[in-house]
N, C-alpha and C positions, 0 to 999 in steps of 0.2 A: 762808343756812342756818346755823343755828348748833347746837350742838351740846351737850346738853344732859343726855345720862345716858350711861355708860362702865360694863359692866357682864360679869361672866366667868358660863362655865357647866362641867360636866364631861359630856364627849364619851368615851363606853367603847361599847367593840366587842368581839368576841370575832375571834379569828386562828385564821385556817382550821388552821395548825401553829405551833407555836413558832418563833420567828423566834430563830437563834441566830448568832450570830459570835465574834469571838477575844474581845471586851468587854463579853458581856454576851447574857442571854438574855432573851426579852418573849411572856410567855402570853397580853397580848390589850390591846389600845390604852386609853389612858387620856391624851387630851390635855385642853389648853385650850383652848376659846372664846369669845371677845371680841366680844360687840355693841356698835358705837358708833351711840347715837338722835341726830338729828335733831329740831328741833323742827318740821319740813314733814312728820313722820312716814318719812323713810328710815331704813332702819338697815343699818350695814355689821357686814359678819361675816369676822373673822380666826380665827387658829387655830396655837397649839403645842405641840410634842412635847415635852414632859421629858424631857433626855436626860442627865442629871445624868456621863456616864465621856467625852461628846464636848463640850459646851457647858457644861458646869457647874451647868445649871439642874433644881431642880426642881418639884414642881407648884407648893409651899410658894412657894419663890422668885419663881417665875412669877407666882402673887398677889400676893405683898408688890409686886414692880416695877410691879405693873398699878397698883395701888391707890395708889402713892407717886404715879406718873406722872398719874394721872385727874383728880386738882383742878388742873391746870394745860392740862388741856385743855378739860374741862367749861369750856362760856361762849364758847370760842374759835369764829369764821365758818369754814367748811367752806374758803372762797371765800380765806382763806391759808391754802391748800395746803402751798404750799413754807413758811411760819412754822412750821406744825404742827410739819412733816416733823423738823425742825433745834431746832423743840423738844424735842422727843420724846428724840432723840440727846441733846443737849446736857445732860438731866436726868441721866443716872446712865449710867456706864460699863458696858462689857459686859453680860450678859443679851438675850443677840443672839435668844432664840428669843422672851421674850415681846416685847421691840420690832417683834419680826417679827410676830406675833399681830395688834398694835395697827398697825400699815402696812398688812397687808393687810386689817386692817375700814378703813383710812381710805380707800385705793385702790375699795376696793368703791364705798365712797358715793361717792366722785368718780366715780366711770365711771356711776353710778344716777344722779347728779344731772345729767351731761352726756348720758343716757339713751343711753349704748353700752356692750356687753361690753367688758370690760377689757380685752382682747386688742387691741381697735380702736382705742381710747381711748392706747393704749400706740404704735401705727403697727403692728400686726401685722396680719399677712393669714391665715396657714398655719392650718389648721384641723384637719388630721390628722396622726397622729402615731403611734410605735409605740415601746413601750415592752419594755426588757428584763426580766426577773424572777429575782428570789432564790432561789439555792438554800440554804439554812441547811445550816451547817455539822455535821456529824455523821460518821457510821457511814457508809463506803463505799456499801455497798448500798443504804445507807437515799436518798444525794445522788444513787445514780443512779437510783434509782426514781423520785424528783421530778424529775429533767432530763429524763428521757423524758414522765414526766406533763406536763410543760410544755411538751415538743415534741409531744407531743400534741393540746393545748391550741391551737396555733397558733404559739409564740413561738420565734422562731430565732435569740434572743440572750438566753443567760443567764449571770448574774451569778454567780457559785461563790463562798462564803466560807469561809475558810481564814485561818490562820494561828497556829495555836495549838499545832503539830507540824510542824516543816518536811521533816523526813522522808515524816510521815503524808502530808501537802497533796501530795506530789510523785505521791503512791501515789493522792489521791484524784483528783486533775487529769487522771492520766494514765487512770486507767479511766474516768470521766465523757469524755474526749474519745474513747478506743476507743468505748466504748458509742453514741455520737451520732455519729459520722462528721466530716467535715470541713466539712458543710452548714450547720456550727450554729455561730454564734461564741459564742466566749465571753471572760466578761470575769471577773477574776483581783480578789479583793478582798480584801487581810489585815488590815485594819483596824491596821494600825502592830506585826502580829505579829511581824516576820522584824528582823534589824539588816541593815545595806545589806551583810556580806558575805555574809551566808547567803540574801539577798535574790538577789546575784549568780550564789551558785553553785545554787540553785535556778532560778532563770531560764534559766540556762545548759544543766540537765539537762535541762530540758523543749527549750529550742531543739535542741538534739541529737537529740532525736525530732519534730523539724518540727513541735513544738505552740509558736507564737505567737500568745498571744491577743491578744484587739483594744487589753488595756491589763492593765499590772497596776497598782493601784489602792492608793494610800496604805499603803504595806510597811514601811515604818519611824515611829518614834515621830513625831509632828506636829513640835515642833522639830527636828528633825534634819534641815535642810535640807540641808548637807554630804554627808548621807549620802544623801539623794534626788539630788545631783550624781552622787554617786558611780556608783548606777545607770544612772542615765541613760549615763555614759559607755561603759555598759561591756557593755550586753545590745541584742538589737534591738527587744524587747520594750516596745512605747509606757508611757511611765510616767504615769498621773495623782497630782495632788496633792487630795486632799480635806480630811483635818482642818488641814493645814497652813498651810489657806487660808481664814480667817474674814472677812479686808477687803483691800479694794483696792492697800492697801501689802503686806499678805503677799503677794501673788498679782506684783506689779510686782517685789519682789524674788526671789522665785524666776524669772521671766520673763527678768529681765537677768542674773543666772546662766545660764542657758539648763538649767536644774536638769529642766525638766519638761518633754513633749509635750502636753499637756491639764490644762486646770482644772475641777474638779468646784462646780459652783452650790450652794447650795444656803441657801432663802431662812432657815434656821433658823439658819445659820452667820453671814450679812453680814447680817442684822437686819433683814430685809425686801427689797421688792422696788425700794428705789429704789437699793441698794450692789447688788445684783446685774445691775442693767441697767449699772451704770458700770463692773461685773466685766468683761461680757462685751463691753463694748467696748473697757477696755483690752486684753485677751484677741488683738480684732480688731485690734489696732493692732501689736501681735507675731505677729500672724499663725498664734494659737493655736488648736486650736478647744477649744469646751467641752463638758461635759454636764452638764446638770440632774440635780440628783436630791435626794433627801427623808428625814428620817429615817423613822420609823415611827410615821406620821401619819395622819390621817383625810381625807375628802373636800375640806377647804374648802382645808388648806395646800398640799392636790397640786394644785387646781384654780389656785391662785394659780400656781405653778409653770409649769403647763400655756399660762395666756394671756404667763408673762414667756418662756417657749420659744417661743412665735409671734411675739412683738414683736421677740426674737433668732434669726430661727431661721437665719439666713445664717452666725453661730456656734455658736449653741448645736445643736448636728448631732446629739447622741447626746442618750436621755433614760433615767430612772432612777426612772420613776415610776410606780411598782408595787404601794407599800404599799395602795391601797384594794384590788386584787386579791387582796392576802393576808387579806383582813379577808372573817369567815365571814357578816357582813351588812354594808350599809351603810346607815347610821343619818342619813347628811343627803343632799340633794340638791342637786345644783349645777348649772352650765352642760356640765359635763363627763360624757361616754359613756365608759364603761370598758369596752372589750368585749374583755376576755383583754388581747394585746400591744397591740389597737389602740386609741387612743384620740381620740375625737373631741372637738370644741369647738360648742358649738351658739352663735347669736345674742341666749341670754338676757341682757340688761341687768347689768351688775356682773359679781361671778361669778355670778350664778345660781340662790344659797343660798336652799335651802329649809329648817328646822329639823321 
């Protein structure tokens, strides 16, 4: 199988609400999609998020790297995988979300060409799965209105963002958990908003009112590992690391600090899905667990996510995979059931991608 045309498209959705946190606000999806052809007629389909304030990229950038990267793959047999793989890296540093784009079109036609879902293809089994959901960050009333509509909805783990007022967050935290009871977990996300002392004494005021959520979520700026030590010593409060963690050497160095309790996945961050299966086994090897999760993205990169959370799911325990929920259509189809929190994996071949 060889491999003979590398070509992108634009992927736009509208978003049920604005999706808002401490970095940045998003009126409605605009990613990139990567079909890599086949001369036996397969064609794999990737997919990323421009997130130009988390990764650096944008759509612009995202093109240029696709296109730099294409005439060194164009020609290449399917059949060296792992060549591809370590080409691909090897061509141009960073730009972690479109290499990720172009991995999971490559993954896709390896699992079509071996004619099993990816998920299988990878040694996974788990097929169901349940996903937390975003509240965007805003106006009191407004977070709790969506936290009940979610609970609503089905979903008994949502994600709160915060961090853009530490005062505010402690006010909106604490009426979002009176409003929903004790039944609902919740998980704490500043996007690098708080510095690790106000991180502290904020955690601490909520612990005093026996609100411990399940994690709070990347609170200080992404270099500031010190300051994620500093946390961690000091609240009971699980700490995850998200932006701090792009590759397997960030992730190993904050692990032997003992800086963190969870590692946050995410394929836009490690450049695909073959640094995030090596994530989450180092992950396994300190005895961490992880979770999945995605910027705000469309069907094809969640769906990638969803089969590397089956192939890991003995670590990868929590997921974060939500944004096609938030999207007021969905414009592709894949292997993947999105039903509210729950989400299933069906036995379509590859992921699944319908355009």
């Amino acid at each position: 199988m060889k491999i003979i045309n590398i070509h992108t498209q634009t992927l736009k959705a509208p978003l049920k609400n604005p999706f808002i946190t401490s970095l940045r606000r998003v009126d409605a999806l605009e990613d990139l999609v990567v079909c890599i052809e086949c001369d036996d007629g397969l064609v794999g389909y990737g997919e990323g998020a421009p997130t130009p304030v988390i990764t650096g990229e944008t759509m612009g950038s995202m093109i240029a790297c696709i296109n730099y990267i294409k005439p060194h793959i164009i020609g290449r047999e399917l059949e060296d995988f792992e060549g591809i793989l370590k080409l691909l890296h090897a061509l141009i540093l960073k730009n972690t979300t479109a290499k990720s784009a172009l991995e999971i079109a490559l993954y896709d036609l390896k699992a079509k060409a071996s004619k099993l879902p990816l998920y299988k293809m990878l040694g996974g089994t788990k097929t169901t799965f349940s996903t937390d959901i975003t509240i965007s960050m805003g106006a009191i009333d407004k977070m709790i209105a969506d936290s009940l509509s979610a609970v609503d909805l089905g979903y008994d783990t949502l994600k709160i963002k915060i961090g853009d007022n530490p005062h505010k967050d402690i006010e909106r935290i604490v009426a979002i958990h009176d409003a929903l009871g004790n039944n609902i977990r919740l998980r704490l996300d500043a996007n690098q908003g708080w510095s690790a002392k106000e991180s502290v004494t904020l955690l601490h005021a909520l612990e005093r009112q026996n609100i411990i959520a399940e994690f709070i979520e990347q609170p200080v700026a992404a270099d500031d590992i010190e300051g994620l030590k500093y946390i961690k010593e000091r609240v009971q409060t699980p700490l995850l690391a998200d932006e701090s963690i792009f590759s397997v050497k960030d992730a190993r160095k904050l692990l032997e600090m003992e800086a963190i309790d969870y590692v946050n996945i995410k394929l836009a961050k490690t450049a695909g899905i073959t640094q995030a299966l090596a994530l989450a086994d180092l992950s396994a090897q300190f005895g961490v667990k992880c979770m999945i999760g995605c910027m705000l993205e469309g069907p094809i990169s969640v769906a990638a996510g969803v089969h590397v959370a089956s192939a890991k799911a003995d670590i990868i325990t929590m997921l974060d995979l939500d944004a096609v929920s938030l999207l007021a259509s969905h414009p592709v189809k894949t292997s993947i059931l999105f039903n509210e929190s729950e989400i299933i994996l069906s036995d379509d071949i590859g992921l699944g991608v319908s355009l």
